[in-house]
N, C-alpha and C positions, 0 to 999 in steps of 0.2 A: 664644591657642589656635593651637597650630602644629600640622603635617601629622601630627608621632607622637603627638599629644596623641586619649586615650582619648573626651574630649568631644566630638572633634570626628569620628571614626567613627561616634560614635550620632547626631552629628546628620546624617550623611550617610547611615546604615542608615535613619535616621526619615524622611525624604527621598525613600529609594529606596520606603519601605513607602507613605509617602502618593502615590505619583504609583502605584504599585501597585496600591491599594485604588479603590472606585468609590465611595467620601467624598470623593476631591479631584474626581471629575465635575462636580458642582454649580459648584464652584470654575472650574474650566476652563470650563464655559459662564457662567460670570457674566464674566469677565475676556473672554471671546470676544466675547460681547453688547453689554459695556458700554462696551469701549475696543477691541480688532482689530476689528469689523466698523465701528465709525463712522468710523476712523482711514482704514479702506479706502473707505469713502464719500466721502468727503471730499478724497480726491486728487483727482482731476478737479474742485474745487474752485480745488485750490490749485496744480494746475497750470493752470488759466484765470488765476488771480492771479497766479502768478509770469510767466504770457507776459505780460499787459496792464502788472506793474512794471517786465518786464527792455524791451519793446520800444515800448512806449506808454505812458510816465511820464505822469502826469495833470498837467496846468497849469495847474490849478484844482480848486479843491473840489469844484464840477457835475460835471465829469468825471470824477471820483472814484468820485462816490457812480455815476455812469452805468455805471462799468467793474466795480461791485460790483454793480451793477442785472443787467449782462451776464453774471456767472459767476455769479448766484445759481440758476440754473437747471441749470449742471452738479451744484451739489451735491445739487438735489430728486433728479436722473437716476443720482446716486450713491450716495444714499440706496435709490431707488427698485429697484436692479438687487442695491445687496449687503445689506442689511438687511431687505427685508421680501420675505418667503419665495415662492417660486415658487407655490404656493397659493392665498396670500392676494392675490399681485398678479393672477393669472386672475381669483379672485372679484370683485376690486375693480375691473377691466375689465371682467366680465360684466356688472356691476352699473350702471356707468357707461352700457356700452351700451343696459341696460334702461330703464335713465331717459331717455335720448337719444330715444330710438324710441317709447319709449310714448305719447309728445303726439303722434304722426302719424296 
């Protein structure tokens, strides 16, 4: 299928009409949901793993697991800021607090 080829204008017209249409919406929040927001959660993951590989190689297994023990926290904080909605994290701090306070 080359550039003059008549197949390959309908499949770029069909292309231009689905990104057009609000049937590929769904589509675009499924693919946002399900791989760019965890992708973006997870860099502060993986940039805690890459500083503790490139500049504190582990010397052991213990160590290892200590320095995945250490960046398992940025990725909760990376989940916690791009994935779950401005909303939901107030309620789930309201909520928190209410349990905190109410044994007093």
């Amino acid at each position: 299928m080359g550039i003059d080829d008549p197949k390959s204008d309908r499949m770029f017209s069909l292309l231009a009409v689905v990104h057009a249409t609000d049937a590929a919406d769904p589509v675009r929040q499924y693919v946002t949901s399900t791989w760019i927001l965890p992708l973006l959660a997870m860099a502060p993951f993986a940039l805690g793993t890459y500083f503790f590989e490139r500049r504190l190689p582990p010397t052991k297994l213990l160590v290892f697991f200590a320095q995945i023990a250490a960046t398992l926290p940025l990725a909760l904080v990376g989940f916690w800021y791009v994935c779950v909605p401005r909303e939901e994290r107030q309620n789930r701090i309201q909520q928190l607090r209410q349990a905190m306070f109410a044994h007093r």
